[in-house]
N, C-alpha and C positions, 0 to 999 in steps of 0.2 A: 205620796199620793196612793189612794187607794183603789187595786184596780177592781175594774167592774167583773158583779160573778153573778153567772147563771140559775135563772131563778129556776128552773127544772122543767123537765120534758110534761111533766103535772099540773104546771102551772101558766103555761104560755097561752098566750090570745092566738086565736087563729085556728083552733081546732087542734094545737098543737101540729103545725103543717108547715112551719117553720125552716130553713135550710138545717137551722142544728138540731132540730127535732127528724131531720131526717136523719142524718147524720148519728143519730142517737141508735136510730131504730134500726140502721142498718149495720150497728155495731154490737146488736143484739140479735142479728140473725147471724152476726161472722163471730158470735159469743166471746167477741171482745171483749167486754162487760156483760154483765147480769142484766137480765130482764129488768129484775126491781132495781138498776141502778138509773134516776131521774138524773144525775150529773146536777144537779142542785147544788148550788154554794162555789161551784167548778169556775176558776177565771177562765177568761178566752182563749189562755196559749195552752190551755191544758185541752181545750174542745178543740183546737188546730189542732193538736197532739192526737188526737182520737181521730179527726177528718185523716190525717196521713194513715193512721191503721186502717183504715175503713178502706182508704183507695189503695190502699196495697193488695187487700186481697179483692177488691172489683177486678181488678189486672187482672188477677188470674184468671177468672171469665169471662173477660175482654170486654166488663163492664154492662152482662146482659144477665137478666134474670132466667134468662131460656137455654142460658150457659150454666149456672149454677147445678150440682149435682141435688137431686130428688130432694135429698135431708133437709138443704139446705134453701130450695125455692121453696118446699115447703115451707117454713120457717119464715121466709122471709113474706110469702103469701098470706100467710096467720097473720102476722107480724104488721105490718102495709096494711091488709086488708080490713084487720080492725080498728087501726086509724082513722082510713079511708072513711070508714062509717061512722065514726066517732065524730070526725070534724064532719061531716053532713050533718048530723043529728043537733050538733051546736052551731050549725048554719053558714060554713065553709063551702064556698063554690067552686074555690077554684081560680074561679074569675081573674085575681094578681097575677098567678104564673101564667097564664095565657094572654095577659094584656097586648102585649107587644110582638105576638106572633103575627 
């Protein structure tokens, strides 16, 4: 059986605002991977594979963007923030992740 692979951080509905699109982008501010890496064609246990790098080094700032050194919130402010605008602009509110609060 063949497993299922990720269409890329380029091609997601949603504004790309996705958990693994986050996921993506926060592995691109910890230069985990490249910027132009979409994870496109990537199975699932290899994007779990990237989540566990991602949260290893959140640890170290105890998981706060206000923790991160300069380089780095920078980066990750760039990074987020022109998402942020991107899924507005393709019509992304929001609205899911805050359903249930």
């Amino acid at each position: 059986m063949k497993q299922k692979e990720y269409a890329g951080i380029d091609q997601e509905a949603s504004g790309s605002m996705t958990p693994i699109s986050k996921i993506i982008r926060d592995a691109w501010v910890f230069e985990i991977i490249p910027e132009t890496e979409t994870c496109k064609g990537w199975n699932f246990s290899r994007v779990d594979a990237l989540l566990k790098q991602v949260d290893t080094e959140w640890d170290k700032y105890g998981c706060l963007v206000s923790h991160l050194p300069e380089p780095l919130r920078e980066r990750h402010n760039r990074i987020h923030g022109a998402a942020f605008t991107q899924a507005k602009a393709a019509g992304w509110s929001g609205d899911l992740e805050s359903e249930d609060e």
